[in-house]
Backbone as a ProteinNet text record, in pm:
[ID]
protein_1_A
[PRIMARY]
XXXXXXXXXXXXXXXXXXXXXXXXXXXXXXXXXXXXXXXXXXXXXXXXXXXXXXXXXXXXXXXXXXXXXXXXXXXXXXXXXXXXXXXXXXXXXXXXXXXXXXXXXXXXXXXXXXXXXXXXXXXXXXXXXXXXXXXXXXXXXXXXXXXXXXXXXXXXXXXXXXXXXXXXXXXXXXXXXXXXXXXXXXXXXXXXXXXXXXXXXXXXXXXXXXXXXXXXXXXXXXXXXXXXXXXXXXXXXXXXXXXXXXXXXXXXXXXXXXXXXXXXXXXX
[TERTIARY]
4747	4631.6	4560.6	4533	4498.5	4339.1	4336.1	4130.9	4053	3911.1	3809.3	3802	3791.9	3804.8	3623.1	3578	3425.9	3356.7	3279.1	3225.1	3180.1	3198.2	3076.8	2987.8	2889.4	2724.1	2759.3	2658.9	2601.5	2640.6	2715.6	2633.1	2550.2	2510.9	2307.6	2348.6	2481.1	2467.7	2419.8	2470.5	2451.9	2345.6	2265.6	2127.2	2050	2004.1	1890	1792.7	1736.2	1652.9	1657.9	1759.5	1827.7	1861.5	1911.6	1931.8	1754.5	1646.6	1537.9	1507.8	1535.5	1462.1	1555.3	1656	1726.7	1676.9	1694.2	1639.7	1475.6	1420.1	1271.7	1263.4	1367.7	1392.5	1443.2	1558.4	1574.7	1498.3	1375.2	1290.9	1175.3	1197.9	1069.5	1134	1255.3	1307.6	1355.1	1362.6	1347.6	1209.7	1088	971.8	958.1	1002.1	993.3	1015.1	1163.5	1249.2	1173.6	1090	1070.8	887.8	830.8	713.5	723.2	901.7	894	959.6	979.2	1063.4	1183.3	1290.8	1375.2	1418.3	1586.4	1629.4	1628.6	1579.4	1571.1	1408	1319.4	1174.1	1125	1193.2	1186.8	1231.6	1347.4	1370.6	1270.3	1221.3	1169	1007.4	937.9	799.3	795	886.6	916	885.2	1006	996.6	888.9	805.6	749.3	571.8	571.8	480.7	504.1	605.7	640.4	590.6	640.9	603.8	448.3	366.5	294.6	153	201	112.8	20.7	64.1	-76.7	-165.7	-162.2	-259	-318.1	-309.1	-257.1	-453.3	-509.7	-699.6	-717	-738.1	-816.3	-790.6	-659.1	-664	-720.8	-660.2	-755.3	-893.7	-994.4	-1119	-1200.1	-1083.3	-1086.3	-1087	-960.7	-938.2	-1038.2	-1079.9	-1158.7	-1300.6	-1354.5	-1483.4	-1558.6	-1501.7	-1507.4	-1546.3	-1545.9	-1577.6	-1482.2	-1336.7	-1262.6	-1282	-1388.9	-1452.5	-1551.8	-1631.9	-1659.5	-1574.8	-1514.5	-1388	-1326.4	-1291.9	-1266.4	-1320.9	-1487.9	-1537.4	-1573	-1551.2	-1589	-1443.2	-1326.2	-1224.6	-1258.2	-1265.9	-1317.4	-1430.2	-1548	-1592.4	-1555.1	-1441	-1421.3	-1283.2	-1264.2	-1168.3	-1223.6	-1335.5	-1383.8	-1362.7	-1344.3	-1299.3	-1379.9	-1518.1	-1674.5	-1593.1	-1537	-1510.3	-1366	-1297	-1207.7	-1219	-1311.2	-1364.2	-1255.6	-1199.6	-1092.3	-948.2	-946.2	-778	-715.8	-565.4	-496.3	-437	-461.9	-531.7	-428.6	-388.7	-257.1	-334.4	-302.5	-354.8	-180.5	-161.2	-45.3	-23.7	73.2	72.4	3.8	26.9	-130.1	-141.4	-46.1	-69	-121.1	-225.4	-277.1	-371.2	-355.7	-476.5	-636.4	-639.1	-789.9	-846.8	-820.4	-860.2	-864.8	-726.3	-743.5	-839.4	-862	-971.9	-1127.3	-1117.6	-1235.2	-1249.1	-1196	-1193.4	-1214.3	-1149.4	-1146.4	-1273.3	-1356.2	-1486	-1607.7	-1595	-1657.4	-1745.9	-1860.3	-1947	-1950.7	-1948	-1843.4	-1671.9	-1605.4	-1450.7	-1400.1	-1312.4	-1264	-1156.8	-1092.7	-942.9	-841.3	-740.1	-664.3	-623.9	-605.2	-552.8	-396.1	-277.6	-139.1	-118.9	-117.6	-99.2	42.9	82	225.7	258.6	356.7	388.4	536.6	620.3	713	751	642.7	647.9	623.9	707.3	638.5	541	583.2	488.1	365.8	315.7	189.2	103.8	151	139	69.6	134.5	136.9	17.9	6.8	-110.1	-246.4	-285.2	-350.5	-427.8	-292.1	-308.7	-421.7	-509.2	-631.8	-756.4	-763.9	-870.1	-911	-900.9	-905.6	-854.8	-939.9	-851	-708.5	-648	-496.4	-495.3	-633	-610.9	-701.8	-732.3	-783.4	-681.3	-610.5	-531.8	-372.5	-292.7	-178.6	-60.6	-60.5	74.3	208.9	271.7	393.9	484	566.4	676.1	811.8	750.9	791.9	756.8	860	893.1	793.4	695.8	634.8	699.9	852	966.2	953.5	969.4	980.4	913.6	793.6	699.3	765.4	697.9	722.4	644.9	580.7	483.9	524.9	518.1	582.5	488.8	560.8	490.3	368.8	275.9	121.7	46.7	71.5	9.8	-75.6	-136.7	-236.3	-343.9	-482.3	-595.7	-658.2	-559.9	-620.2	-512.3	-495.9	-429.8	-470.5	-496.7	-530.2	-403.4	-420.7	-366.2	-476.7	-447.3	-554.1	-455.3	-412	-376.4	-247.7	-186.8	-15.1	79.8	37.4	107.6	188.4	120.7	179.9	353	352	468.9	562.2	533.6	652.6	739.1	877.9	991.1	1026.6	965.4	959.6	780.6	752.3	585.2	623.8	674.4	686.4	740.4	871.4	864.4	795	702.5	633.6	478.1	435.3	337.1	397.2	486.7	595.3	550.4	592	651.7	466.1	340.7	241.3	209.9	226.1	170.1	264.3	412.2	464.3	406.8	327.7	255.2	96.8	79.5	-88.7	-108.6	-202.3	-262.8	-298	-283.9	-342	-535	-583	-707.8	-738.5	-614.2	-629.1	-671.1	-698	-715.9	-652.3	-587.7	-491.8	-582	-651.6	-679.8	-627.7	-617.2	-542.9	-639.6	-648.6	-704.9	-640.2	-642.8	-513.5	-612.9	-604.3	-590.2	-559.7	-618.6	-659.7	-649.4	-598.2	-649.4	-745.6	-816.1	-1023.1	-965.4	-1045.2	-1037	-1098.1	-1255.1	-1295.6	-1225.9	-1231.8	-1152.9	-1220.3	-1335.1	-1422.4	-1307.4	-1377.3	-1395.4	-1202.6	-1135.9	-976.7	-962.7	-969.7	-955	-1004	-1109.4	-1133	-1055.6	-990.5	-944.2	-842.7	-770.7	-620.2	-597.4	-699.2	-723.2	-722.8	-810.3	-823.5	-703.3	-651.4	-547.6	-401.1	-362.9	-257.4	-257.5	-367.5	-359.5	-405.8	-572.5	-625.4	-582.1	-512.6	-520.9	-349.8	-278.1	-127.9	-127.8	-233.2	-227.4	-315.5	-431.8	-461.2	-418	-297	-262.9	-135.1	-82.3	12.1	-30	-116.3	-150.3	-164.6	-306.2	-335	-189.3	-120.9	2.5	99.5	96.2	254.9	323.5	351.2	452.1	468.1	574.6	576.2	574.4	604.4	601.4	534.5	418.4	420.1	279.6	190.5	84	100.4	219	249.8	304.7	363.4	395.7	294.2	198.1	70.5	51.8	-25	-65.8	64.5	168.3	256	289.7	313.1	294.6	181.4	50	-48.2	-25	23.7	59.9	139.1	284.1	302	364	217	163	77.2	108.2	60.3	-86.5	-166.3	-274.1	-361.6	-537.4	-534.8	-552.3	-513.6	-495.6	-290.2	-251.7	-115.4	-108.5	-135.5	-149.1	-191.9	-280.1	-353.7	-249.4	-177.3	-91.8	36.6	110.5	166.9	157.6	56	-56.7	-18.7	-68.8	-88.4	86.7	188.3	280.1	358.3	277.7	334.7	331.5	231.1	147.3	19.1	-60.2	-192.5	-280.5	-391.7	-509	-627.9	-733.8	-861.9	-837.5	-751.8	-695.1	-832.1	-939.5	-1002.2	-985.3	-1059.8	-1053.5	-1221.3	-1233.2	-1331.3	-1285.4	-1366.1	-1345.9	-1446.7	-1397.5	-1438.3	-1516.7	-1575.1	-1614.2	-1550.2	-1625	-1584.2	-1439	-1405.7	-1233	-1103.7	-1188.9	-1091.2	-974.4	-1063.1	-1001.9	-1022.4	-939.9	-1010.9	-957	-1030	-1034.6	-958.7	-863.5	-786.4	-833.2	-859.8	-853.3	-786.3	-703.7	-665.5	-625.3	-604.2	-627.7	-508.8	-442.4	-325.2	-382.9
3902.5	3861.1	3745.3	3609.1	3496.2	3553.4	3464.9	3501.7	3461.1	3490.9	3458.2	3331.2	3225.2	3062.7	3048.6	2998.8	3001.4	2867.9	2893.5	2860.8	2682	2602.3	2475.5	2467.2	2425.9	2412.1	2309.1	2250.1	2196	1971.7	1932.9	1781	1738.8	1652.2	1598.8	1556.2	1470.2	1413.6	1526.2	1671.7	1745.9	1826.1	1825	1911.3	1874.7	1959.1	1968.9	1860.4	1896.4	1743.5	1620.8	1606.7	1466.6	1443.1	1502.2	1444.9	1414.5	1498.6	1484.5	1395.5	1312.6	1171.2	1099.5	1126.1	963	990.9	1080	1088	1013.3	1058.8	1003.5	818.7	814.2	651.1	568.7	629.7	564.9	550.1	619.7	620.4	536.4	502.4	396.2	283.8	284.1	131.8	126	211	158	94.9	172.7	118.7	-0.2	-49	-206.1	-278.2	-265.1	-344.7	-365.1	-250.8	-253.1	-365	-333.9	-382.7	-530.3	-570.7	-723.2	-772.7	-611.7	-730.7	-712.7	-598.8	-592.7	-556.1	-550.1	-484.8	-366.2	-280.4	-100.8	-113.1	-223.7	-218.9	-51.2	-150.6	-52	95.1	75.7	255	307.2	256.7	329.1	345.8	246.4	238.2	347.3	351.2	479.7	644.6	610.2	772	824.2	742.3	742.7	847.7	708.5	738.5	892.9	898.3	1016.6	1147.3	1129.3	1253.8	1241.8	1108.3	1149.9	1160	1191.3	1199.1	1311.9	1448.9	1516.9	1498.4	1429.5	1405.5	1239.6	1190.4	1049.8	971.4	1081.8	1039.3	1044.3	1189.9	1219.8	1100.2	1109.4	1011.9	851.8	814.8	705.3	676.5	788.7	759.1	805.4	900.5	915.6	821.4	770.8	644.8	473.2	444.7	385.7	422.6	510.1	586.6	569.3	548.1	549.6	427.3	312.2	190.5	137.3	222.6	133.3	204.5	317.8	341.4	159.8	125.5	28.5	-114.5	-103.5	-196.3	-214.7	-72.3	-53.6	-71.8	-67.1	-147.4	-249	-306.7	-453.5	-524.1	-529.6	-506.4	-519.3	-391.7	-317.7	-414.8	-490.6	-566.3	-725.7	-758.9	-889.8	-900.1	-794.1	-793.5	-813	-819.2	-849	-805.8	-692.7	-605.4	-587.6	-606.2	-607.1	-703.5	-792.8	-894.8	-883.2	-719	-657.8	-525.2	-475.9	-279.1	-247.7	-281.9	-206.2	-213.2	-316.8	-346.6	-298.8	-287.3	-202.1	-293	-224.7	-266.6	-204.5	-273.5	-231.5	-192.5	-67.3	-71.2	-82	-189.7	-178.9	-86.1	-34.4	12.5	113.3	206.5	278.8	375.2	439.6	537.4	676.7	769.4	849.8	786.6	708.9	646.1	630.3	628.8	596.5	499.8	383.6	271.1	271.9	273.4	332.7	396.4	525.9	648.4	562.5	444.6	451.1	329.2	227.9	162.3	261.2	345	473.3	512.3	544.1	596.6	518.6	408.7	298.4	340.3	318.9	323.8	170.8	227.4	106.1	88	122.7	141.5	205.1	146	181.9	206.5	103.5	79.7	185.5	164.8	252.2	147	204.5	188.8	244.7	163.8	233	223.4	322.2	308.6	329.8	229.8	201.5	201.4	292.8	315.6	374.7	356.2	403.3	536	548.3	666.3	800.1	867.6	990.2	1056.1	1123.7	1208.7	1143.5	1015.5	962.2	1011.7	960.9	961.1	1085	1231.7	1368.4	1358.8	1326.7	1342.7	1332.8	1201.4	1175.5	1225.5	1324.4	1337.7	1438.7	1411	1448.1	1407.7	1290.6	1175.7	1167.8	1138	1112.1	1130.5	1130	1185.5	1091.6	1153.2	1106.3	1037.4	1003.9	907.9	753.5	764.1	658	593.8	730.5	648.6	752.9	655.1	723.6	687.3	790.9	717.2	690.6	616.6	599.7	545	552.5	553.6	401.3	362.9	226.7	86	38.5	-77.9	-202.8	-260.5	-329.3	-502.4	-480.5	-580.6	-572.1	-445.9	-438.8	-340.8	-394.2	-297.7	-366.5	-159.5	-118.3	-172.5	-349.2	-371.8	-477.9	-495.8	-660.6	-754.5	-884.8	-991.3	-999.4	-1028.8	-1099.8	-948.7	-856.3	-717.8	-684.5	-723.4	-659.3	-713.8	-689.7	-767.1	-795	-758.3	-758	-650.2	-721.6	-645	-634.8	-522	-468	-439.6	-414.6	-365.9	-358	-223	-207.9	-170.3	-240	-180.9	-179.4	-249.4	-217.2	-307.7	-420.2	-569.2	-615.6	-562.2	-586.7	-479.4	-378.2	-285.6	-324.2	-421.1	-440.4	-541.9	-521.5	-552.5	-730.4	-756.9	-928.8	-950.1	-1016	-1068.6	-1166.5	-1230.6	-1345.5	-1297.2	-1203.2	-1149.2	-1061.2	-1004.1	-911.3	-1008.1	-1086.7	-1158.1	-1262.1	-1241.2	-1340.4	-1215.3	-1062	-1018.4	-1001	-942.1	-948	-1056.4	-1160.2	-1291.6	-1276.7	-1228.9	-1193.3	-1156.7	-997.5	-884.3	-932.5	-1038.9	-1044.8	-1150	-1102	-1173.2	-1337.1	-1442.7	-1555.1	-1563	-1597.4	-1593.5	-1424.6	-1335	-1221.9	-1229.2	-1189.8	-1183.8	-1092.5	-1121.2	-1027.1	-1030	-942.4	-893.6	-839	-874.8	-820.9	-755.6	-634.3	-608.1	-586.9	-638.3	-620.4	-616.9	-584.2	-567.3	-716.2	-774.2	-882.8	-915	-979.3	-1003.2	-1072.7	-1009.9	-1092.7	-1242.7	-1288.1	-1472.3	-1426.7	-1368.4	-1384.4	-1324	-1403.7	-1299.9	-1183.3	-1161.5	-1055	-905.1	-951	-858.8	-831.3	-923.9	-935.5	-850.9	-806.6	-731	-537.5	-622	-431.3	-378.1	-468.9	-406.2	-388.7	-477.5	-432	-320.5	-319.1	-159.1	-42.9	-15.8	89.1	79.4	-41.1	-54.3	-16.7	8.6	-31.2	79.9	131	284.8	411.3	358.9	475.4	543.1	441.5	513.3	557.2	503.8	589	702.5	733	874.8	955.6	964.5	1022.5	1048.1	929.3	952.1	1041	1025.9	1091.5	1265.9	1271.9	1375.2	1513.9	1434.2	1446.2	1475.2	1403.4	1346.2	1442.6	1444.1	1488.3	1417.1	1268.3	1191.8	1137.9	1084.3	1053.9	832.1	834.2	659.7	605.8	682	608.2	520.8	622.2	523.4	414.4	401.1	282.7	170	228.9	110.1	8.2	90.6	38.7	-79.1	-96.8	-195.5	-335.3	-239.6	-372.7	-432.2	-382.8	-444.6	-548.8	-525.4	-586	-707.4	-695.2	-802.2	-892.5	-854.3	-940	-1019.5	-903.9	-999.4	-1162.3	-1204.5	-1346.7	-1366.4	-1461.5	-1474.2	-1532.9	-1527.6	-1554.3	-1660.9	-1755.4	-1901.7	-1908.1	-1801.6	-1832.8	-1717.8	-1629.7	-1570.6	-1631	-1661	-1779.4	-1871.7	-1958.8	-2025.5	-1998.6	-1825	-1791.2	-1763.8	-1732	-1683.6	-1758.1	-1954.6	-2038.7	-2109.5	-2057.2	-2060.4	-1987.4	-1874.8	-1781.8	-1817	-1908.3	-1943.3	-1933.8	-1870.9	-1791.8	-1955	-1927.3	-2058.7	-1989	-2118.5	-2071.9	-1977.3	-1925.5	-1883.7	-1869.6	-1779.8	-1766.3	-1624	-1638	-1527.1	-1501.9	-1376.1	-1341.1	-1247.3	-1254.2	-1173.6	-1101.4	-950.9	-826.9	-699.5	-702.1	-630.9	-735.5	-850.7	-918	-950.7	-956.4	-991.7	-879.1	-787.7	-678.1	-659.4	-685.2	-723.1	-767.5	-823.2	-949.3	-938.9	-1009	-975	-1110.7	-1126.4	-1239.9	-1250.2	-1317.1	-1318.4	-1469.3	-1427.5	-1553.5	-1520.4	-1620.4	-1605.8	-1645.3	-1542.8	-1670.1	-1754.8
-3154.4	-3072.8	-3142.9	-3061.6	-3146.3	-3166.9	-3261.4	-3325.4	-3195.6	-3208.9	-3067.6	-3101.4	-3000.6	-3027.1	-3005.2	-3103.1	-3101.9	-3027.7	-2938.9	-2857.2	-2897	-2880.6	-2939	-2893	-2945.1	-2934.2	-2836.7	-2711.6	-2620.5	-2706.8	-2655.7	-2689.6	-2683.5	-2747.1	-2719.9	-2593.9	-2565.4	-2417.5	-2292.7	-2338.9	-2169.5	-2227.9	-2269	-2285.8	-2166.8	-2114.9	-1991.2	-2029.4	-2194.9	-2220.9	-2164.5	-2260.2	-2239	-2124.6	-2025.6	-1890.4	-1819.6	-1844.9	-1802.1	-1861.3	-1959.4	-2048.5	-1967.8	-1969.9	-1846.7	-1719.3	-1658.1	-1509.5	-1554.1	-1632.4	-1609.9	-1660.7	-1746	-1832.9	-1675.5	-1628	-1502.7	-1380.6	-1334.2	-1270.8	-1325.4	-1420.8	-1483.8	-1453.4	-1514.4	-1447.8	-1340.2	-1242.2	-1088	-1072	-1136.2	-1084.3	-1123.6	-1238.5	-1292.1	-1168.8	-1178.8	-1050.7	-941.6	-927	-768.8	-778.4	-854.9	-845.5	-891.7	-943	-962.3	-785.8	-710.6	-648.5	-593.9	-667.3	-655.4	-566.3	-521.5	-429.7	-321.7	-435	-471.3	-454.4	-370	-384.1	-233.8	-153.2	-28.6	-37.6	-85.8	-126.2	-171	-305	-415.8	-352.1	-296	-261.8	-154	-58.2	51.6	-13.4	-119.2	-145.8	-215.2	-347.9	-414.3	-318	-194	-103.5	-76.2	-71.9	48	-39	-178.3	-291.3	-326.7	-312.6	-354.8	-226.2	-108.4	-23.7	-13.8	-71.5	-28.9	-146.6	-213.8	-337	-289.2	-217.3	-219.6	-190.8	-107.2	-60.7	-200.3	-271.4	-336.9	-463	-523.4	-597.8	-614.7	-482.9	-412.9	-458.7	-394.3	-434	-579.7	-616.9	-784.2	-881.6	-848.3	-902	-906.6	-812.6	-770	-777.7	-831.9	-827.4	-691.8	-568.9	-436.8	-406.1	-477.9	-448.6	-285.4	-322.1	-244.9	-42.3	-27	65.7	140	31	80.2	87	20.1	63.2	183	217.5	354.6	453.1	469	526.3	591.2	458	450.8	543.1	511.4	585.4	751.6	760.4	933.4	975.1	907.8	941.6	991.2	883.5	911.3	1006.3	1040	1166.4	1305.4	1312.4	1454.6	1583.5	1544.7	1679.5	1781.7	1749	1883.6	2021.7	1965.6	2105.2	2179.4	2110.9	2196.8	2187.4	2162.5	2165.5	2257.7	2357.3	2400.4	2363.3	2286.6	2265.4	2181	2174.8	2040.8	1908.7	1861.1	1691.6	1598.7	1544.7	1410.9	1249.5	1206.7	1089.6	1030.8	947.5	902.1	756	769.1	594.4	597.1	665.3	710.6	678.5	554.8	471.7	546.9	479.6	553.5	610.3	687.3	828	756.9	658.5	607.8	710	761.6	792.4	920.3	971.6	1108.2	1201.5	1099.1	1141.8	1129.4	1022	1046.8	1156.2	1160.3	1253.4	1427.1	1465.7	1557.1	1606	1474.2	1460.5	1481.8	1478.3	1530.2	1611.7	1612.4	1739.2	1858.5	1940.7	2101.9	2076.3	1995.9	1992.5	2097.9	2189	2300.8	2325.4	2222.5	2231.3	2123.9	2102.1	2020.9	1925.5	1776.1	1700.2	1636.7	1611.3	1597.9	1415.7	1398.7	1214.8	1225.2	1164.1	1121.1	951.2	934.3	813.4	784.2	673.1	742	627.5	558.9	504.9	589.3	658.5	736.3	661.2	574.9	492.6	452.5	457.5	428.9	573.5	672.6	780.2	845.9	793.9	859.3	776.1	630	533.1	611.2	717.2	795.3	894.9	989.9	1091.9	1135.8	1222.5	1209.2	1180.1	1149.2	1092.5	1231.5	1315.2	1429.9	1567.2	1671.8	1773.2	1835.6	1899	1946.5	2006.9	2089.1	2218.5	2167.7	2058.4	1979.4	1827	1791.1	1654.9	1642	1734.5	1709.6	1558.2	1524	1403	1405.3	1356.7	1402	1287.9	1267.1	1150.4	1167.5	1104	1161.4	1023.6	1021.9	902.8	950.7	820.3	848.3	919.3	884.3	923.9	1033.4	1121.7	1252.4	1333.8	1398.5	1441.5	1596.2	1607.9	1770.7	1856.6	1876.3	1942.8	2007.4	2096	2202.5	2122.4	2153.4	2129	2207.8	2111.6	2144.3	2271	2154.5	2235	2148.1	2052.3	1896.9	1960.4	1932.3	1937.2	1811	1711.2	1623	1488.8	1355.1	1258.2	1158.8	1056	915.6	842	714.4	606.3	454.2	422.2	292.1	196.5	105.7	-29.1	-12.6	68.8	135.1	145.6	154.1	213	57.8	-48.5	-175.8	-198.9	-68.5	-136.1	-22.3	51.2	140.9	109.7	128.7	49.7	68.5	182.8	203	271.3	187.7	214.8	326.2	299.9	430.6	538.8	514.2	649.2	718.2	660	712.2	757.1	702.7	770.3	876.9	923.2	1051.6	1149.9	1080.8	1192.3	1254.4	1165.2	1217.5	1319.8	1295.8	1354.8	1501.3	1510.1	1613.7	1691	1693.7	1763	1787.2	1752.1	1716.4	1919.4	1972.4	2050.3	1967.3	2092.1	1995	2013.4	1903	1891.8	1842.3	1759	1700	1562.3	1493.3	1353.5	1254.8	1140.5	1072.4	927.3	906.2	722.3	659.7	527.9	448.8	328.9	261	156.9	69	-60.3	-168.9	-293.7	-371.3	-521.5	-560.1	-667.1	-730.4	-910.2	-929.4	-1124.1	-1130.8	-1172.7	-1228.4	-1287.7	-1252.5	-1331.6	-1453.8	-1423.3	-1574.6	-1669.3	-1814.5	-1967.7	-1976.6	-1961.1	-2005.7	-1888	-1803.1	-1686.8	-1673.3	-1686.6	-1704.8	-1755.5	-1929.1	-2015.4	-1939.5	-1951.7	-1895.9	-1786	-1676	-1582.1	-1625.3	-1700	-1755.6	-1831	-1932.7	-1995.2	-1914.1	-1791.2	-1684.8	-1587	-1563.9	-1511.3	-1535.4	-1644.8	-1766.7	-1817.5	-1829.2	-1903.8	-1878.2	-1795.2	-1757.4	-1656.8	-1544.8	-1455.2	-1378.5	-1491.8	-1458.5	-1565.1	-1646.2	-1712.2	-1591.8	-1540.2	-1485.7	-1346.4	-1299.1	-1146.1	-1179.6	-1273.7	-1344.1	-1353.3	-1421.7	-1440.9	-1317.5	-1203	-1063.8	-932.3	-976.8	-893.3	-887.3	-1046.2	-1082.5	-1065.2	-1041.6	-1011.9	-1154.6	-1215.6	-1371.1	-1341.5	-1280.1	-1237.1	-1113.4	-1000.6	-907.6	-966.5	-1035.1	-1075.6	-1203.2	-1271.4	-1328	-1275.6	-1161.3	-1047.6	-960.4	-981.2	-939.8	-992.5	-1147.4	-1138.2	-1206.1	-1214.2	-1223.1	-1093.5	-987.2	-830.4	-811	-854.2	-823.7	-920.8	-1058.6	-1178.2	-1082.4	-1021.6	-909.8	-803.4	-769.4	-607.2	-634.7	-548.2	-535.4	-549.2	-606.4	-620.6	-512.5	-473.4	-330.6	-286.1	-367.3	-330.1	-268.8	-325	-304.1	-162.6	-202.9	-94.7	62.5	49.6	207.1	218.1	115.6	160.5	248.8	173.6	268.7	397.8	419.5	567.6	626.7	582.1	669.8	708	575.4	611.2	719.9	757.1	864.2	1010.1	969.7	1123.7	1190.2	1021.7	1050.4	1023.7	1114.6	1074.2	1043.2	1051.2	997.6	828.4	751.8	643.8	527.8	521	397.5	282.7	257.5	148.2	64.8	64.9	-42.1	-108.2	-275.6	-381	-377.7	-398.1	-409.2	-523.1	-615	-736.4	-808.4	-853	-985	-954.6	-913.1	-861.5	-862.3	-839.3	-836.5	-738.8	-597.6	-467.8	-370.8	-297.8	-223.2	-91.2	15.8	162.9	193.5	238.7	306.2	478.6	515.6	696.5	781.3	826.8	912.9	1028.6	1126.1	1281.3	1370.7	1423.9	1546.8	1633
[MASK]
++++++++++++++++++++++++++++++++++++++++++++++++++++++++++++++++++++++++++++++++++++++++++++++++++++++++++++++++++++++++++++++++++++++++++++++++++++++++++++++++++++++++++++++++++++++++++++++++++++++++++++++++++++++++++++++++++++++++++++++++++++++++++++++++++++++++++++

């Protein structure tokens, strides 16, 4: 009878560890890729959304110490919707409908608003902000929205226009759907000009707040994706240029908390 053939210990390669340090090493560098740009941007920004949607408000205004409530605002204001209270209104990117709903809520709002997003699970996160016959959601690529030409009275996006996988094509396809004499805003996230004010945001940016979205989340990369996405997105002199490259006129911009973030608006 041959001797018992003794077992070998585990390789470092197949330890449960070690596969959880590459699964997590490779999920960091998807997020690189994706927030420069890459191929794998659309996949990764999709799913990312999708996992981190029922946490996705609270963090929001956690994160932001609820500043970005009035942001949203300000937004909903310079869209000009008083001189079509009845018409339908695109919140693009529309996550759990923050914007939407409030646009909806409007006092004289008549018309409906369509939040387009093509994360479902952001979407369901939402549902309920508002009633059905004022803000329907719908699941749908900011490339190719479900809207005929020159049927919008009007288009938003808060915090979103930075994760879609072609900027230019996605401000074509808005300007497509937009009534002429509509208006399309954009709210995005910004790098401060000043050094002072630079520094600190990069610090809170950079560190504080993918440990704590991390933490909140449970996601191990979506809040480091954050502010390397915003690192970059186009600045809002470059930004307006694309606009006016799209076809958009009248093209301004204001800066937001010291340059944190800034309101783009231009017009078909």
């Amino acid at each position: 009878m041959p001797p018992p053939r003794a077992v070998d210990p585990p390789t470092p390669d197949s330890s449960p560890m070690v596969g959880a340090r590459r699964a997590a090493g490779a999920d960091e560098e998807a997020a690189r890729r994706a927030a420069a740009g890459g191929r794998e941007k659309r996949a990764y920004v999709r799913r990312i959304f999708s996992e981190i949607a029922p946490r996705y408000d609270l963090l929001n205004h956690v994160l932001s110490m609820n500043v970005d409530r009035a942001w949203r605002r300000r937004a909903i204001d310079a869209l000009g919707w008083t001189a079509r209270p009845d018409g339908v209104y695109l919140d693009l990117c529309a996550g759990t409908l923050d914007v939407g709903a409030a646009l909806a809520a409007r006092v004289g709002f008549r018309g409906l608003v369509v939040g387009a997003d093509f994360a479902e699970p952001m979407l369901r996160a939402g549902v309920g902000k508002a009633p059905r016959e004022r803000l329907v959601p719908v699941t749908a690529d900011a490339l190719e929205l479900p809207l005929a030409a020159g049927s919008a009275a009007g288009a938003i996006v808060a915090f979103g226009i930075r994760n879609v996988a072609d900027l230019d094509g996605a401000l074509a396809e808005v300007h497509r759907v937009l009534a002429p004499g509509a208006r399309f805003v954009i709210l995005e996230f910004t790098t401060p000009a000043n050094p002072l004010v630079r520094a600190g945001y990069h610090a809170y940016f950079h560190h504080v707040l993918p440990l704590v979205g991390r933490v909140v989340s449970g996601h191990p990369t979506a809040y480091g994706y954050l502010p390397r996405s915003v690192a970059h997105f186009p600045r809002e002199a470059v930004l307006a240029e694309r606009m006016r490259a799209a076809g958009f006129g009248d093209v301004t911009w204001t800066s937001l908390t010291l340059g944190i973030a800034a309101i783009h608006v231009g017009t078909k």
